[in-house]
C-alpha positions, 0 to 999 in steps of 0.5 A: 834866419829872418832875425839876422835881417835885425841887427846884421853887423851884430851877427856877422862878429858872432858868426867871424869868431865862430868860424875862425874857432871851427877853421882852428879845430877842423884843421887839426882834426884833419890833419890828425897830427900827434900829442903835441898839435892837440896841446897846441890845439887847446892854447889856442883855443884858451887863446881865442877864448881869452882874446873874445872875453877882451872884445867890447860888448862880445857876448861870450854866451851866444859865441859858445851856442854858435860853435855849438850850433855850426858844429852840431851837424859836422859829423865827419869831423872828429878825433878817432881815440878811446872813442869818437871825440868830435870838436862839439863834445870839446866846446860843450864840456869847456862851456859846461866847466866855465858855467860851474866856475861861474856858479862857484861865486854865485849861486846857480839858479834852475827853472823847476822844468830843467830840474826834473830833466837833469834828475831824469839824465842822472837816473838814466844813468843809473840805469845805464850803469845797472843795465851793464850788469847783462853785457857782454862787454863792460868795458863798452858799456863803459864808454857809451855811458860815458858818451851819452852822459857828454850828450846830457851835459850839451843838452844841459848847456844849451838850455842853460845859454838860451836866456830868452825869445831873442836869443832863440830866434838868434840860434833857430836861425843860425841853425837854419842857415847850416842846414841850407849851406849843407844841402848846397854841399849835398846837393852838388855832391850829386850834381859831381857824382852825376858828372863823373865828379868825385867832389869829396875825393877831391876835398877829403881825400888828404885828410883820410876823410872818406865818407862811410861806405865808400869803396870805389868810384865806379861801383857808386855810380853803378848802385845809387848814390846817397847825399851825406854832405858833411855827415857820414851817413845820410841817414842822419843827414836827412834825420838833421835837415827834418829840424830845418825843413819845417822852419823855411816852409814855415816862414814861406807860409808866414810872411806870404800871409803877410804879403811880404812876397819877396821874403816869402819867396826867398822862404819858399826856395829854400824849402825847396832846396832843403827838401829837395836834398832831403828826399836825395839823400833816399833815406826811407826813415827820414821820408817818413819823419819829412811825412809827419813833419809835412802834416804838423805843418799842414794841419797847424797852417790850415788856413792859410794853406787851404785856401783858393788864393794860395792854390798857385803858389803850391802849384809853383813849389811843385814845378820847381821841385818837379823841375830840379829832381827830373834831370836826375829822374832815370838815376834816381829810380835805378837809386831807390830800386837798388836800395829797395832789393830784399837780400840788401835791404828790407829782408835785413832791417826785418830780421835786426827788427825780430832780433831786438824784440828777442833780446827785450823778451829775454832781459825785458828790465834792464836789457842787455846793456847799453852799447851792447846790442851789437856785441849781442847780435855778433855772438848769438845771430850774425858774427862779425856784426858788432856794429850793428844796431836795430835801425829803430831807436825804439826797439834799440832802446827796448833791447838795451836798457829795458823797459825801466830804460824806455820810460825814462826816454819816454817821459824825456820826450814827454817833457820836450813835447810839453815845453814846445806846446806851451811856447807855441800857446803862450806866443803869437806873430813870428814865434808862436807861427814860425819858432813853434811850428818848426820846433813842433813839426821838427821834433814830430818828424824827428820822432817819426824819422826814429821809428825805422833809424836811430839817431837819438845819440847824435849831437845835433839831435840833442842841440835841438831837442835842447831848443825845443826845450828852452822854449817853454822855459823862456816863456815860464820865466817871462811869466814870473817875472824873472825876465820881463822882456819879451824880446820879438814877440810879434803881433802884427804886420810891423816888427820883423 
């Protein structure tokens, strides 16, 4: 966010023609209109694309990564076909096409890096494919390796599109305004909720957009109400808002070792604004992703942090975080409390948790097959529960693809955390102690968030997985040579 202070009028076109194509693909998708407006759809898309490539000096690279960033975290808006097609998977597959049309004339050069995950994603789904041999559904199996190879592919993209520093301060900020701008959402669906407002009714009810879980008005007040914002479940919502917390509290820190008081202050309300939505939405996992994240921050700012001078300024985040949760104190306990009965909740995330490992312990290779953990647990321990999960990303991995699977995610991992460290090393000022601090803090928390949840197949996870990842790419190109300016380092007190 601090980079779009640089060059504001630069950025405003970007974002203009990003949300006119959201508005364009959101409308329809709300609509859920027939054959002919998704024909409709892409004309206008091709239209819009075509009119962009006309445009004097747009570059049409960062106008695909801004769809692709804004469209990330809107989980709610999606085409219900052979499976749930969301307008993210629609752009990242025509970014992917028009990246290989290019390259059909000229030669598709790949960092060293990129080629070792793109030969990973390609063996992953060869192990998804052999792990279909134990399901139980084939035709399942089928489609959600047909939905993690879209994810491989948006991964590919982004990384591909992130040519150097400048454009990854351009997209980490992108990202960190959509994070603010969903919390405000979540925040006064709370706000409504405890009015007697019914905010998404009357925003998404004509569009049959009714958030997951939703029955009766009355009966949310009455058990706890839960911040989604635009995601349907606020599980991931939270799991999305621990990639962005990290970036303002960073930059709070930053720029008050700076003495850049006022920047530093805008920082440090939105980390309180985005904080606070993220402990709202009374997602457990994420609580303790938000922990792990807190902690990469405390100990990487210990000595800013820790210090006599800073002691105030700690103590007036916590007035104003004290300040806007107490008005909601009394509801919020009767919230948690309810969330936290046995029979509800922690008796069955238990049970889920026992039942994955039996599945592992029965096919401990490949698994019981990818997408089939449900059809596993509906048949053999509870019936109709075929959309259940194991609500930890490590134990589902475990359960379906085996421990030939849960290497090759674990080298991913591996691989990601290698490249944020080698950012984080070979930077120094803004990137090395705002970019690298959040991207490392963010995937930590993401990791943690994962331990009791599993959101490791949304989009938005995989964008910024990608980020983290283009990170030490940009660096080890800078390094030989092939991209000799280093856009944004900064060193000292001048450049923002």
């Amino acid at each position: 966010m601090e980079y779009l202070l640089d060059d504001r009028k630069e950025n405003s076109k970007y974002v203009i023609w990003s949300f006119i194509l959201i508005d364009v693909i959101s409308l329809l998708v709300l609509l859920n209109l027939s054959w002919q407006w998704n024909i409709l759809l892409l004309l206008t898309l091709l239209g819009l694309i075509a009119f962009t490539l006309l445009q004097p000096r747009m570059n049409i690279p960062v106008f695909f990564m801004l769809l692709i960033i804004y469209t990330a975290p809107l989980e709610r808006w999606n085409w219900k076909i052979w499976f749930t097609l969301r307008p993210i998977i629609v752009i990242s597959l025509l970014c992917f096409c028009l990246i290989l049309l290019r390259h059909s004339l000229v030669k598709l050069v790949l960092d060293r890096k990129t080629r070792q995950v793109l030969i990973l994603f390609f063996v992953l789904t060869m192990i998804f494919v052999a792990s279909s041999l134990n399901a139980l559904d084939y035709i399942k199996s089928f489609r959600v390796t047909v939905l993690n190879v879209t994810l491989f592919i948006l991964f590919f993209v982004v990384v591909h599109l992130t040519k150097n520093i400048k454009d990854l301060r351009k997209y980490l900020s992108h990202w960190m305004i959509i994070g603010f701008l969903l919390s405000l959402f979540g925040l006064s669906q709370m706000i409504g909720v405890l009015y007697g407002l019914d905010l998404d009714a009357l925003l998404f009810s004509k569009f049959k957009l009714i958030p997951y879980g939703r029955t009766d008005f009355n009966i949310i007040r009455l058990v706890g109400f839960r911040i989604y914002s635009l995601f349907q479940d606020s599980n991931n919502f939270a799991a999305f808002l621990n990639t962005v917390f990290p970036f303002f509290l960073a930059s709070a820190i930053y720029f008050r070792y700076l003495r850049k008081l006022k920047i530093s202050l805008f920082f440090l309300i939105g980390s309180v604004i985005v904080g606070s939505c993220l402990i709202l939405t009374l997602s457990r996992s994420s609580w303790v992703g938000l922990f792990f994240g807190m902690t990469v921050i405390s100990w990487d700012k210990r000595k800013q942090i820790f210090n006599a001078k800073n002691i105030k300024y700690f103590g007036l985040f916590l007035i104003i975080l004290i300040l806007l949760i107490s008005p909601f104190l009394k509801y919020l306990t009767h919230s948690f409390t309810a969330r936290l009965a046995v029979d509800e909740s922690t008796k069955i995330h238990r049970f889920v948790a026992e039942t994955a490992i039996s599945m592992f312990w029965k096919y401990p290779i490949l698994g019981v097959g990818i997408g089939n953990w449900g059809e596993y647990y509906a048949r053999y321990y509870k019936a109709g529960h075929e959309n259940w999960n194991a609500h930890s990303a490590y134990l589902h991995i475990l359960s379906e693809v085996g421990i030939i699977g849960f290497t090759i995610y674990a080298i991913l991992a591996y691989l990601v955390l290698k490249q944020i460290l080698y950012f984080k090393a070979n930077t120094n000022g803004y990137n090395s102690e705002v970019l690298g601090s959040g991207l490392l803090a963010g995937f930590i928390a993401l990791l943690g968030a994962n331990i009791f949840y599993q959101n490791f197949t949304f989009q938005f996870f995989i964008v910024f997985l990608a980020l983290a990842f283009a990170s030490g790419n940009i660096i080890q190109r800078l390094e030989k040579g092939t991209n000799k300016v280093n856009y944004g380092s900064i060193s000292s007190h001048s450049q923002l």
